[in-house]
RODO-550983 format. One record per residue: residue number from 1; x, z, y of N, C-alpha, C, O in turn. Coordinates in steps of 0.001 Angstrom, whole numbers, plus 500000, padded with zeros to 6 digits. Each point is the difference from the previous one (the first is absolute). Example, Ala and Ser with C-alpha at 12.3 -4.5 7.8 and 13.67 -1.06 7.14 Angstrom:
2
{pt 1,{513190,507800,494310},{499110,500000,501190},{500900,500000,501200},{501036,500665,499981}} {pt 2,{498614,498615,501069},{500820,500060,501190},{499230,500730,501090},{500509,500169,501108}} 
END
This chain:
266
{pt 1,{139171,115796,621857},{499698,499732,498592},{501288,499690,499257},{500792,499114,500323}} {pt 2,{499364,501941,498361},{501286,499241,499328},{499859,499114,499350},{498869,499632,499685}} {pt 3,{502508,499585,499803},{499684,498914,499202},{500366,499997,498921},{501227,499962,499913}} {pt 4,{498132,500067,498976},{499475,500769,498824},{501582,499101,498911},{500348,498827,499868}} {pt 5,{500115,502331,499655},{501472,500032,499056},{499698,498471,498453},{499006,499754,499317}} {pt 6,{502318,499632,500725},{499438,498964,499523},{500720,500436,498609},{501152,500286,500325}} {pt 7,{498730,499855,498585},{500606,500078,498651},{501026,499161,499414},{499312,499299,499258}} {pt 8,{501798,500341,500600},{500752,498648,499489},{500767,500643,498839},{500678,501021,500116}} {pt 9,{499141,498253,498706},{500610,500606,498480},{501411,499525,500382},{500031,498783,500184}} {pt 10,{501034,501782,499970},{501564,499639,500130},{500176,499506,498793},{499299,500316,499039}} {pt 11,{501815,498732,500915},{500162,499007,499415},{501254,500881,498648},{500895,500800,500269}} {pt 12,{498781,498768,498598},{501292,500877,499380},{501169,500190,500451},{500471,501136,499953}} {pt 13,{500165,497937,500516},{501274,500026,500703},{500346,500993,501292},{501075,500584,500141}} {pt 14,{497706,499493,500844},{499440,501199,500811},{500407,501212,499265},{501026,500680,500041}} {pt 15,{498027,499392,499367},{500067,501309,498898},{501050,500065,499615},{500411,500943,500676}} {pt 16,{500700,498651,498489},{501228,500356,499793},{500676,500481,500924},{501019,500621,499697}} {pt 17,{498568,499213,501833},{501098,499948,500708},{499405,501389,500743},{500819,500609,500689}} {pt 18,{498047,499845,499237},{499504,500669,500266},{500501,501649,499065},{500348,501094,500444}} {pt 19,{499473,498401,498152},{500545,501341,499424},{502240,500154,499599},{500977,500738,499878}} {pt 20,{498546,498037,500115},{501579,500254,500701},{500353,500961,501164},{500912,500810,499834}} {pt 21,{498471,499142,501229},{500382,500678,501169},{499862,501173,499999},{500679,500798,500645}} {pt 22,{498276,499489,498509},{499358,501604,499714},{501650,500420,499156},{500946,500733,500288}} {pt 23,{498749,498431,498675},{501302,500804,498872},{501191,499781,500649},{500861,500663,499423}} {pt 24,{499709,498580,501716},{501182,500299,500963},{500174,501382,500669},{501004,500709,500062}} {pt 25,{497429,499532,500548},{499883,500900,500947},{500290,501333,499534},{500583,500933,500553}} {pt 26,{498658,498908,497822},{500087,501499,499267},{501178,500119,499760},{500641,500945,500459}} {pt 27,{499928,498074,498733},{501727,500448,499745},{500719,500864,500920},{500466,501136,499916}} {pt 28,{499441,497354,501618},{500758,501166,501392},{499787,501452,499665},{500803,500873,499673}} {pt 29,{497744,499148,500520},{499846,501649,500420},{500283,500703,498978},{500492,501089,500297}} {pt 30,{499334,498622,498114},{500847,500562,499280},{501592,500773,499826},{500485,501098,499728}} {pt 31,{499960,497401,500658},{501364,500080,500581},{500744,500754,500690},{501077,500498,499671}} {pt 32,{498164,499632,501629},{500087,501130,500787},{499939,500970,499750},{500897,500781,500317}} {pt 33,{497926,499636,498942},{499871,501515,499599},{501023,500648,499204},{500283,501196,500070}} {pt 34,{500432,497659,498915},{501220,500534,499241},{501012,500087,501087},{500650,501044,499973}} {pt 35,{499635,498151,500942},{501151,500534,500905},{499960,501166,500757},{500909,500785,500272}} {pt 36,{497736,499223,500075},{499949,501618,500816},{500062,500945,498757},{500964,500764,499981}} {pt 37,{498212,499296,499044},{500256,500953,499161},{501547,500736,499517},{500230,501196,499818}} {pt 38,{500850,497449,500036},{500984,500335,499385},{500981,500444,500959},{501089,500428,499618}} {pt 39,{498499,499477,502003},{500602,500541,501237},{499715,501060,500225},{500740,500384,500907}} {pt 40,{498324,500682,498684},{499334,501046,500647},{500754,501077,499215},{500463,499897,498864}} {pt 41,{499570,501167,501971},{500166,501424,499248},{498759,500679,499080},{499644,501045,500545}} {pt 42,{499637,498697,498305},{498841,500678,500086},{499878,501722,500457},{499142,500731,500494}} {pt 43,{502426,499406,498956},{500003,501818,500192},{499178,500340,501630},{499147,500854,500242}} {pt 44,{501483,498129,500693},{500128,500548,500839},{498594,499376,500504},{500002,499957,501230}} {pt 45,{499001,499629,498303},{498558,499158,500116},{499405,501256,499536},{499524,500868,500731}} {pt 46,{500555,499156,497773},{499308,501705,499846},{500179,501196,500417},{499142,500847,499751}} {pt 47,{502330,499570,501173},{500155,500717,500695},{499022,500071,501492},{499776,501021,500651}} {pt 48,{499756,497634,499642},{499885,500333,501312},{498488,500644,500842},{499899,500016,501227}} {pt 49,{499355,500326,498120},{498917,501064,499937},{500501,500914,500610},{499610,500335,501118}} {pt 50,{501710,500447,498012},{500413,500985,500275},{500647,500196,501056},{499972,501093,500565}} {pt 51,{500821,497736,499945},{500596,500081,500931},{499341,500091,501010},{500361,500851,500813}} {pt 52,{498403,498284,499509},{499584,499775,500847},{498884,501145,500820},{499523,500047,501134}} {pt 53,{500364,500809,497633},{499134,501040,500102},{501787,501510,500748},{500344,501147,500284}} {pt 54,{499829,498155,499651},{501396,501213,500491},{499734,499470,501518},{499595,500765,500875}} {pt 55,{500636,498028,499327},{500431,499861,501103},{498931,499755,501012},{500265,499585,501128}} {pt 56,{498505,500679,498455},{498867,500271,500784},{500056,501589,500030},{499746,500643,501018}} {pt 57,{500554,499833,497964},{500058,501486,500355},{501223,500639,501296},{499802,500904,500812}} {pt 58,{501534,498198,498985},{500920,500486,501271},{499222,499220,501038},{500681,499913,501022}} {pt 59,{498056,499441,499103},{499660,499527,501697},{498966,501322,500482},{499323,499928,501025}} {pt 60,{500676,501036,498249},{498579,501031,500508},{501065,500880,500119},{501154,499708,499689}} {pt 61,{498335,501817,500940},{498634,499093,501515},{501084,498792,501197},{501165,500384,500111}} {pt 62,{498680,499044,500239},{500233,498798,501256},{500731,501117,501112},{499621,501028,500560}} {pt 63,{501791,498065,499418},{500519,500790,501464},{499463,499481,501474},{500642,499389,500854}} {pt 64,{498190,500979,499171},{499618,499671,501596},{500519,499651,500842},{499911,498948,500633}} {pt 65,{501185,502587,499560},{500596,500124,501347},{500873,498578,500377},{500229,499694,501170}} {pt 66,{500290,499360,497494},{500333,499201,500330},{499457,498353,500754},{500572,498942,500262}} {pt 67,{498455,501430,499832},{498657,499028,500294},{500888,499792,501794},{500063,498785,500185}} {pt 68,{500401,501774,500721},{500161,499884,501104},{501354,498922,500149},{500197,499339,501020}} {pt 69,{500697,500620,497747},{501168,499234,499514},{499966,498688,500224},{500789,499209,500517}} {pt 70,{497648,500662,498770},{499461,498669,499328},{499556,499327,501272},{499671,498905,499544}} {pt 71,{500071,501019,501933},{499361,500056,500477},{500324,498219,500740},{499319,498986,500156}} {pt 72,{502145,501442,500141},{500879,499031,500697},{500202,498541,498771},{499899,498826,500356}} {pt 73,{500467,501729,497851},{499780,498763,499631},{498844,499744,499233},{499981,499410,498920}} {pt 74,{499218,500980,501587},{498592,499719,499986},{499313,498785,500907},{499253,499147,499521}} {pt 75,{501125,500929,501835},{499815,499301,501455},{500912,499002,499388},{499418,499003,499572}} {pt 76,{501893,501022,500279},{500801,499101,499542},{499813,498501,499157},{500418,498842,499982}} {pt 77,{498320,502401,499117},{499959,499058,498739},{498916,499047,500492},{500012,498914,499421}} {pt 78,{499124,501233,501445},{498606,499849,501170},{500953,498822,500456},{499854,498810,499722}} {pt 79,{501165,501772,501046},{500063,498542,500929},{500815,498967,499267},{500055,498817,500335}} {pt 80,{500512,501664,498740},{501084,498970,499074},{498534,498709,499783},{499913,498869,500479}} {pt 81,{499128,501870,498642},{498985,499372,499391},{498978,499081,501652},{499248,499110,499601}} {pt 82,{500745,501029,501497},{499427,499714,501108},{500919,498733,500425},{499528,498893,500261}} {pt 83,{501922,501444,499770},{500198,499276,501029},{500850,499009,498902},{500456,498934,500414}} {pt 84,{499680,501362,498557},{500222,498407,498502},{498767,499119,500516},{500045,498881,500510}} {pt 85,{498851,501917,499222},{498733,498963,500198},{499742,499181,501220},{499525,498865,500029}} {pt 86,{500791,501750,500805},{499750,499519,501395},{501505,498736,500128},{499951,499006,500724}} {pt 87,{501181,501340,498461},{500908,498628,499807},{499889,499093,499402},{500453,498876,500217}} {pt 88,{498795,501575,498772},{499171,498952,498572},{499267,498844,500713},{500164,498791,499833}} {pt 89,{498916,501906,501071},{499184,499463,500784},{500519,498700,501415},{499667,498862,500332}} {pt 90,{501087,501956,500020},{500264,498997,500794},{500676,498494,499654},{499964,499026,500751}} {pt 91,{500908,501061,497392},{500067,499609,499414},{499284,498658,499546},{500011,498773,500103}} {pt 92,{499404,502243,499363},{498992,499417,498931},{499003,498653,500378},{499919,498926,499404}} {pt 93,{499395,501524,501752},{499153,498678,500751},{500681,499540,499973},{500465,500053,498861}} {pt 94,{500353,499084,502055},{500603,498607,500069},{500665,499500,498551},{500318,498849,499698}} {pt 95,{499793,502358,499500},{499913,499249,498728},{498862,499243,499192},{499988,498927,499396}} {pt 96,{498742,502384,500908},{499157,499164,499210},{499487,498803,500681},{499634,498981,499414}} {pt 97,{500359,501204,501876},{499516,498444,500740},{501436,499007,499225},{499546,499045,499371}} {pt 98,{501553,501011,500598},{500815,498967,499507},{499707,499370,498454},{500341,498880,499618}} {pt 99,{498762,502389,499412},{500039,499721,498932},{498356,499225,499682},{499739,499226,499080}} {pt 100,{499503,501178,501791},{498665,499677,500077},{499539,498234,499740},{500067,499352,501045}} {pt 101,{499642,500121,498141},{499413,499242,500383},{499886,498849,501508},{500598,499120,500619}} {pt 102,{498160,501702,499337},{499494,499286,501108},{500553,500584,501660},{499325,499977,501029}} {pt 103,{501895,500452,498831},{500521,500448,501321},{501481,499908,499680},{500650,500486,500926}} {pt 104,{499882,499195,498383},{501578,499924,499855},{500353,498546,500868},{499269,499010,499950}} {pt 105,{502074,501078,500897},{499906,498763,500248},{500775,498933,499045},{499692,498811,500077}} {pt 106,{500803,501406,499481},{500262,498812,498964},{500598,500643,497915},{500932,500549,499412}} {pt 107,{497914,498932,500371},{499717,500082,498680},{500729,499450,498932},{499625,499789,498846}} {pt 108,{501441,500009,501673},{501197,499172,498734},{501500,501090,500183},{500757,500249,499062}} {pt 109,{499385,500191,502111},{501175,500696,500316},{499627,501895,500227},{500553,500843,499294}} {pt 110,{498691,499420,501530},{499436,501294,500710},{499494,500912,499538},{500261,501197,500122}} {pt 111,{498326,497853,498836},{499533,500681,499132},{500472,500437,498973},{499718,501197,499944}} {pt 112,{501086,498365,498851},{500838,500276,498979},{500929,501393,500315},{500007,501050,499357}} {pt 113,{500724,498615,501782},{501125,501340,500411},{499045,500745,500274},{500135,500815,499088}} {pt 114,{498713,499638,501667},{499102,501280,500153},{499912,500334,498887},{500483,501057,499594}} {pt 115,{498712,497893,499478},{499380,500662,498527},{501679,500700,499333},{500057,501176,499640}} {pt 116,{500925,498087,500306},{501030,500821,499402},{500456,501312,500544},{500508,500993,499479}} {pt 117,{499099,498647,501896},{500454,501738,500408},{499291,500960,500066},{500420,501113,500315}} {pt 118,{497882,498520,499282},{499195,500837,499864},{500167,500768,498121},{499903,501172,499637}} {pt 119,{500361,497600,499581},{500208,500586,498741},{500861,500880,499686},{499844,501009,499312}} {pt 120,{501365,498479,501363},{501614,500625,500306},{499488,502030,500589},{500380,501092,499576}} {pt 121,{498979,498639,501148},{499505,501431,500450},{499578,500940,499049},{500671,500982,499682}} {pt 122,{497856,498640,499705},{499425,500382,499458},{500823,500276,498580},{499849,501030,499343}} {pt 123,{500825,498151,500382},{500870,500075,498466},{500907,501208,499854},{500403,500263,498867}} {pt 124,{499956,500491,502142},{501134,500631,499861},{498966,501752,500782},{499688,500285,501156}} {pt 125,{500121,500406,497612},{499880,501364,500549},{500921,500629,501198},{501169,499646,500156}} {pt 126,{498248,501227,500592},{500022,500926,501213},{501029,500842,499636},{500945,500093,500782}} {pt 127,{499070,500653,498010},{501117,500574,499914},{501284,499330,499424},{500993,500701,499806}} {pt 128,{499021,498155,499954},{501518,498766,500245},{500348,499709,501242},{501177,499973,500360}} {pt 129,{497986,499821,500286},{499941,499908,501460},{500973,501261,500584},{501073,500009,500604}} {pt 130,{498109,500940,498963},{500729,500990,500590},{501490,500537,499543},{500908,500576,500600}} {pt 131,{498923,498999,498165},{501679,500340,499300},{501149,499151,500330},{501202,500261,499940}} {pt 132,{498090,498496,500481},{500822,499150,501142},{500427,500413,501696},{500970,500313,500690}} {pt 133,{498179,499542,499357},{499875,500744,501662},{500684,501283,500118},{500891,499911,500844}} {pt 134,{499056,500903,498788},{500729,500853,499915},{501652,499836,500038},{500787,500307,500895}} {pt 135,{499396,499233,498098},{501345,499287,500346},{500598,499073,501003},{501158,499974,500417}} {pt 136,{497909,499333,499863},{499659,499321,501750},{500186,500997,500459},{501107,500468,499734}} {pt 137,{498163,500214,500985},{499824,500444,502281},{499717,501497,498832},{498855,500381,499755}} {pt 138,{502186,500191,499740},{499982,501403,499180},{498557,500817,499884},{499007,499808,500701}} {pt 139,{501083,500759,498666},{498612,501300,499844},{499158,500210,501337},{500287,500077,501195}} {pt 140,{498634,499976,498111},{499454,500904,501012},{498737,499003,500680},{500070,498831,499620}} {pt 141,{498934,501443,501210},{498438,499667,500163},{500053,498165,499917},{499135,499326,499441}} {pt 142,{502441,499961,501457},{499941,498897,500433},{499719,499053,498803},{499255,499032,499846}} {pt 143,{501869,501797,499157},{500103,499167,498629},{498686,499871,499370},{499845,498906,499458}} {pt 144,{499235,501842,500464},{498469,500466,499854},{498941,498893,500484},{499323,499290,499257}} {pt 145,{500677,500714,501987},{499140,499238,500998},{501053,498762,499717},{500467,500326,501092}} {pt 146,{500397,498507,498466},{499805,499231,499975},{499783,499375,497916},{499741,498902,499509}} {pt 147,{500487,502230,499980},{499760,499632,498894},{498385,499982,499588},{499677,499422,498962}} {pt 148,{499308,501228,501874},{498940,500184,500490},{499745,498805,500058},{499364,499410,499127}} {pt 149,{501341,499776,502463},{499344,498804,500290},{500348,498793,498899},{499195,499144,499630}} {pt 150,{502477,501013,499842},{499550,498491,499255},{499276,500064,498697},{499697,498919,499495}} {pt 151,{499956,502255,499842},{499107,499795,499158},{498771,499567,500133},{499496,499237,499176}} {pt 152,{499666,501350,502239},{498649,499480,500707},{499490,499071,500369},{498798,499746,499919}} {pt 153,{502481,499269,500782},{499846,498747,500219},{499354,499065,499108},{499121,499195,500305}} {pt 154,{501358,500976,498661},{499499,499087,499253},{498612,500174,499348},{499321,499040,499636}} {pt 155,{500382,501982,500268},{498086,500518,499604},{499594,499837,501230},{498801,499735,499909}} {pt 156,{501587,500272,501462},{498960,499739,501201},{499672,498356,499924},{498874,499546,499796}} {pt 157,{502256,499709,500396},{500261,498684,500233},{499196,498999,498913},{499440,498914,500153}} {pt 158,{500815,502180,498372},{499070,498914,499143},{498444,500125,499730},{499400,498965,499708}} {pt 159,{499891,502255,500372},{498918,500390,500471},{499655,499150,501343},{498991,499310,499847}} {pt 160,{501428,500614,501038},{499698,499434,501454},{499805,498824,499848},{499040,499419,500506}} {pt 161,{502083,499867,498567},{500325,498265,500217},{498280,499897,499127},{499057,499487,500603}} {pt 162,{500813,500941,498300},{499178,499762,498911},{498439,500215,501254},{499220,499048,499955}} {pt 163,{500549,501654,500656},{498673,500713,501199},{500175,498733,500632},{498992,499299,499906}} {pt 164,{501877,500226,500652},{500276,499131,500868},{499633,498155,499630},{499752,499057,500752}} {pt 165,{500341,501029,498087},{499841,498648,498572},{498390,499940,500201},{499430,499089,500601}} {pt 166,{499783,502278,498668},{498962,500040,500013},{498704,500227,501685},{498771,499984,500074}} {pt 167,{502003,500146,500676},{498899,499621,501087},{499376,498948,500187},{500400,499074,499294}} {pt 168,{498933,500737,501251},{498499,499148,500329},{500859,498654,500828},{500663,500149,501027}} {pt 169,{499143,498617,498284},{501014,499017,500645},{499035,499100,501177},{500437,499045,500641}} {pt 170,{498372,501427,499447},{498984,499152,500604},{500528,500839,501703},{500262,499449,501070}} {pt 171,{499734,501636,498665},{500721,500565,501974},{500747,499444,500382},{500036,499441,501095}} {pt 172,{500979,500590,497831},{501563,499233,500826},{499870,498515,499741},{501124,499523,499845}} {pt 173,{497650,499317,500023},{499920,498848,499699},{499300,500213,501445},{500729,499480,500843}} {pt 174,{498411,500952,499599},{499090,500065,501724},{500360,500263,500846},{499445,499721,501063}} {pt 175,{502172,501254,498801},{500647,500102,500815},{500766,499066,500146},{500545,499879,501097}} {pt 176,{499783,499003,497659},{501098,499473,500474},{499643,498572,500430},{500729,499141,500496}} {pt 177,{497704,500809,499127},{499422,498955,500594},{499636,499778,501866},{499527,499058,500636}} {pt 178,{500947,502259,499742},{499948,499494,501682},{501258,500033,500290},{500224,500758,500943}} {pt 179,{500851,498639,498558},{501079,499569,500273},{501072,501440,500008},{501061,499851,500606}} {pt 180,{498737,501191,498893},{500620,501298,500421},{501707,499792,499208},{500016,499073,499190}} {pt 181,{501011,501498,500936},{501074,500113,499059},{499870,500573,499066},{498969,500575,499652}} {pt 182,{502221,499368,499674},{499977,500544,498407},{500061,501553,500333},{499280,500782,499380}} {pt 183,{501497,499603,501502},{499894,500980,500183},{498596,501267,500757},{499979,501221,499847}} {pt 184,{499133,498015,500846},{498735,500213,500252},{499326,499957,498663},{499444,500979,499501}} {pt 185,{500628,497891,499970},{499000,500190,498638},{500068,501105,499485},{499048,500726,499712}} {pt 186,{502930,499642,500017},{499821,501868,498831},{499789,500731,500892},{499258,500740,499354}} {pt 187,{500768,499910,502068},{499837,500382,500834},{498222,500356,500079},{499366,501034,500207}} {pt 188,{500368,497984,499602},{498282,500275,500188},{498973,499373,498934},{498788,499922,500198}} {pt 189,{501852,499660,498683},{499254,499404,499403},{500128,500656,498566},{498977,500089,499322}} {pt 190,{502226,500375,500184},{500331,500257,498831},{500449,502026,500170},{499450,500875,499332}} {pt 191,{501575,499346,501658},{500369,501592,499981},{498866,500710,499828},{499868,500700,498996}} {pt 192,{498762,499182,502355},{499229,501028,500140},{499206,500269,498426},{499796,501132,499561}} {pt 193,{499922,497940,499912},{499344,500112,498120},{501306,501066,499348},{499767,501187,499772}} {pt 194,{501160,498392,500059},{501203,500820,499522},{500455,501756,500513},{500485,500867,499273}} {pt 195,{499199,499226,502031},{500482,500924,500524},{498845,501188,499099},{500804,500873,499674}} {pt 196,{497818,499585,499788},{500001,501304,499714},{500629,499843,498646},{500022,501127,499507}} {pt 197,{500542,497931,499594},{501004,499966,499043},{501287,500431,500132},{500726,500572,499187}} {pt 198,{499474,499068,501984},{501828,500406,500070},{499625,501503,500609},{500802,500908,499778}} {pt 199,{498463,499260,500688},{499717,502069,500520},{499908,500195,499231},{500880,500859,499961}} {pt 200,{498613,499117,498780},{499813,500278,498417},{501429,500476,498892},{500459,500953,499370}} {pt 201,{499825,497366,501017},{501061,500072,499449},{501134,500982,500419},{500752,500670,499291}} {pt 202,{499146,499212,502248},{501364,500658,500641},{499882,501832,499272},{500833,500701,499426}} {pt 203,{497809,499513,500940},{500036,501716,499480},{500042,500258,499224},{500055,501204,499752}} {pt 204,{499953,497749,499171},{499996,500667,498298},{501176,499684,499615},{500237,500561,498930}} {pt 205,{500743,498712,501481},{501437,499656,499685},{500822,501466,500949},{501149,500378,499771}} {pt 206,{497749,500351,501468},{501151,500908,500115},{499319,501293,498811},{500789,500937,499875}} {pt 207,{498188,499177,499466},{499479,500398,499699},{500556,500426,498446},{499799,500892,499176}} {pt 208,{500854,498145,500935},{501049,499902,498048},{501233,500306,500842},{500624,501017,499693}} {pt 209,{499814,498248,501324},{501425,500617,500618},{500454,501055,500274},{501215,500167,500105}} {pt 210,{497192,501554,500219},{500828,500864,499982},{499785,500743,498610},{500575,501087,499940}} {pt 211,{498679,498520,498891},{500863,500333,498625},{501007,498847,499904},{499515,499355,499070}} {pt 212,{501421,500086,501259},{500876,499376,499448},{500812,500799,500709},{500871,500516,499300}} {pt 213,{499173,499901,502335},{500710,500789,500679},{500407,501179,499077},{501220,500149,499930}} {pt 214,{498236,500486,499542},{499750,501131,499734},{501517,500435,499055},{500569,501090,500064}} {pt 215,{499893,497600,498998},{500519,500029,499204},{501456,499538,500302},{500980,500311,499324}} {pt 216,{499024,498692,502087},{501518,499820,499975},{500978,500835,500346},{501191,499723,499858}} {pt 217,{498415,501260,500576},{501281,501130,499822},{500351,500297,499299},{500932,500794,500130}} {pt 218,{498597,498800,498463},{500805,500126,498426},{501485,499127,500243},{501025,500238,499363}} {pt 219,{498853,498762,501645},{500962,499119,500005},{500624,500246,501071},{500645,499064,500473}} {pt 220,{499365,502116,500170},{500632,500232,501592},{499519,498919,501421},{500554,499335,500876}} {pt 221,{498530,500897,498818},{498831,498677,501113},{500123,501536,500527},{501228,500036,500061}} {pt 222,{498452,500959,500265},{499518,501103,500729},{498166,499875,499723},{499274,499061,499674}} {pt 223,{500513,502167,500596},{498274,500622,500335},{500262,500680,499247},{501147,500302,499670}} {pt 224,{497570,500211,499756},{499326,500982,499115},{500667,499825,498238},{500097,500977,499257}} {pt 225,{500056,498479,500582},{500856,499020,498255},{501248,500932,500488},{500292,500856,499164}} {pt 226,{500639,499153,502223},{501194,500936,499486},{499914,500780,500170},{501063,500535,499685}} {pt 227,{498199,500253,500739},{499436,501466,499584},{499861,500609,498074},{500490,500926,499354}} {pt 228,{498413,497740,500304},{499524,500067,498936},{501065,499933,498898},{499838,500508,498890}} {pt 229,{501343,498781,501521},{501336,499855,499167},{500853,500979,499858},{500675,500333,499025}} {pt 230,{499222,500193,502253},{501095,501381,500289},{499220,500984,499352},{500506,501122,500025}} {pt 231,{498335,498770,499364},{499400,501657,499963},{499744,499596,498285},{500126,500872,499140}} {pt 232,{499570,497954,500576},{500382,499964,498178},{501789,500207,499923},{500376,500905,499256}} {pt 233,{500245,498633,501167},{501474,500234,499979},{500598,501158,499570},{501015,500185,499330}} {pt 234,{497895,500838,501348},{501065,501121,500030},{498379,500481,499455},{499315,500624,500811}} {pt 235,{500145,499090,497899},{499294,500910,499474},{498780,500657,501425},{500050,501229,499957}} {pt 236,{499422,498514,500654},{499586,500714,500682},{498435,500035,500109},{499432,500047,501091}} {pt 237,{499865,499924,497625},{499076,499720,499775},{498303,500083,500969},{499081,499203,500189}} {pt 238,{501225,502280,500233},{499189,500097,500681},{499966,499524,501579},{498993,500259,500658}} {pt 239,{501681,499317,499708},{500288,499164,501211},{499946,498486,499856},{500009,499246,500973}} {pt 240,{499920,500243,497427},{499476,498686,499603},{498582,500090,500138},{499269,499117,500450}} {pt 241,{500394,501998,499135},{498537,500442,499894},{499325,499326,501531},{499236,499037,500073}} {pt 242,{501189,501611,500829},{499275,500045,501203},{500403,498502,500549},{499114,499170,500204}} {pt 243,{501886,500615,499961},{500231,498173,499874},{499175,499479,499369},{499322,499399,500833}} {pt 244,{500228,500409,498099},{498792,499306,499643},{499034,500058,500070},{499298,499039,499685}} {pt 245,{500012,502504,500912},{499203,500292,500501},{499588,499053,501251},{498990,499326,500200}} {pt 246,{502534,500948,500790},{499543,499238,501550},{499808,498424,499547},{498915,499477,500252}} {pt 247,{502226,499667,499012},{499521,498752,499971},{498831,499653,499523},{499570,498882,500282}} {pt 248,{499754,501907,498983},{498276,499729,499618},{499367,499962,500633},{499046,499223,499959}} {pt 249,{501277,501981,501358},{499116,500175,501378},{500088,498840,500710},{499122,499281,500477}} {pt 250,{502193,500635,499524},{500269,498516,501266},{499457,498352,499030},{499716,498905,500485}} {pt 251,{500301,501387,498526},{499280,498500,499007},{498261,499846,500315},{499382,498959,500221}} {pt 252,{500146,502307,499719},{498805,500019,499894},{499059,500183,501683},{498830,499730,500268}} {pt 253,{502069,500723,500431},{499746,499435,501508},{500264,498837,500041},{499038,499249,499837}} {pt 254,{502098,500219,500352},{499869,498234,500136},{499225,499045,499075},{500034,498805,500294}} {pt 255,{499120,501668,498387},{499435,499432,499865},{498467,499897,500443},{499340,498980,500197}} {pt 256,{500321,502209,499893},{498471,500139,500776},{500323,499556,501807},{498993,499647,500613}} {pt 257,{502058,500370,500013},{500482,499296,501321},{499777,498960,499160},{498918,499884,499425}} {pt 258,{502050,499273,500420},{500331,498234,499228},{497764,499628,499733},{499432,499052,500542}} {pt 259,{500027,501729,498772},{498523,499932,499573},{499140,499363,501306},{499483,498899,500187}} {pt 260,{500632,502561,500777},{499392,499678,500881},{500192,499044,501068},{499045,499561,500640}} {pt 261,{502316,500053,499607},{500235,498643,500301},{499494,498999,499779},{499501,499223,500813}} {pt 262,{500590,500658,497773},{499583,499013,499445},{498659,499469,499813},{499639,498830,499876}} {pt 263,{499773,502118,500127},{498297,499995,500511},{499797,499494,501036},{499180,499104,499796}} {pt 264,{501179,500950,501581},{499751,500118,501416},{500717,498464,500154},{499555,499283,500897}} {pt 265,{501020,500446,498656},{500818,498288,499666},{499075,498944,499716},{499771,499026,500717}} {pt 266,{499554,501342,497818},{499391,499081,499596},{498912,500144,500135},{499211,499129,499630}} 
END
């Protein structure tokens, strides 16, 4: 049963502060709109119909034969996106148990640094990651698979810690009432509730990882992206063509895979 919405007349002072915020908000976006406006080319805004209708015309018909090319950073782009996640992961738990609540072991020091390094993760896009890394341990799949993992870490770890908050506190209170350790309690009282969450979680984080894969070879991560770079580079339209063709194929398999997982989980 809901509990029925209560009416309260805001107080004038409310109200001022209320359309104040509105007429802040509009200005911003006002604001904005004059800065993008006075940044843009329009020529080249009303041009781009045209353009764009050209350059769908140089992708027909699709060079096939090149489909056998694609093949190696295709797999590439597969395991870049597999084995980030599977580092994320190994990661990630002992983070979210550190950041958790009711499983961190000490809540003044432990917890704080998880939560910062989970934000720290999450704050900084995959392809920074990778424009870093790269310059680290040079080009190519490694730079990929770890710019993979530290972006992941932090969406596994805070999803998990948060699954981990909300379980049922009456198990791990019965477990811990026959004298068991702290570590028996998450062990048997708190993980098994959590675990078809983190199978959840784990496949749909690789599930965004291989479209995120897809793209760091714009940045010399290696896979399928430096293919996709080398073949806009040099004009090569119809071989972009079929590149986007395969990464649709490989998006739309891992997501009906990632689906049915995820079913059989929960």
């Amino acid at each position: 049963m809901t509990t029925p919405r209560t009416w309260r007349l805001h107080t004038p002072a409310a109200r001022a502060a209320i359309w104040l915020g509105w007429f802040v908000g509009l200005a911003a976006v006002i604001a904005c709109l004059q800065r993008i406006a006075a940044e843009t080319t329009w020529e080249f805004v009303l041009d781009a119909p045209a353009q764009a209708g050209d350059i769908f015309s140089r992708m027909l018909p699709l060079e096939w034969s090149y489909t056998g090319a694609l093949l190696r950073p295709l797999w590439d782009t597969l395991t870049m996106a597999t084995l980030g996640t599977a580092l994320a992961v190994i990661a990630g738990v002992p983070l979210a148990f550190l950041a958790a609540r009711n499983t961190t072991p000490s809540g003044l020091a432990l917890r704080p640094a998880a939560l910062f390094l989970i934000v720290a993760s999450r704050s900084i896009n995959s392809l920074i990651w990778g424009l870093v890394l790269v310059v680290i341990v040079g080009p190519g799949v490694l730079a990929g698979v770890f710019a993979i993992a530290l972006r992941s870490v932090g969406f596994i770890a805070k999803l998990l810690y948060e699954a981990l908050e909300e379980s049922d506190p009456r198990s791990a209170e019965a477990i811990a009432a026959t004298g068991a350790s702290k570590l028996q309690v998450v062990s048997y009282g708190i993980w098994p509730q959590v675990l078809p969450a983190f199978a959840g979680i784990t496949v749909f984080r690789w599930d965004i990882n291989i479209r995120e894969a897809t793209v760091l070879g714009l940045v010399g991560a290696g896979g399928i992206g430096l293919q996709l770079n080398a073949a806009i580079n040099t004009l090569e339209w119809s071989r972009v063509a079929v590149i986007l063709v395969m990464i649709f194929a490989a998006v739309i398999a891992a997501e009906a895979l990632s689906a049915r997982v995820r079913r059989a989980v929960t």
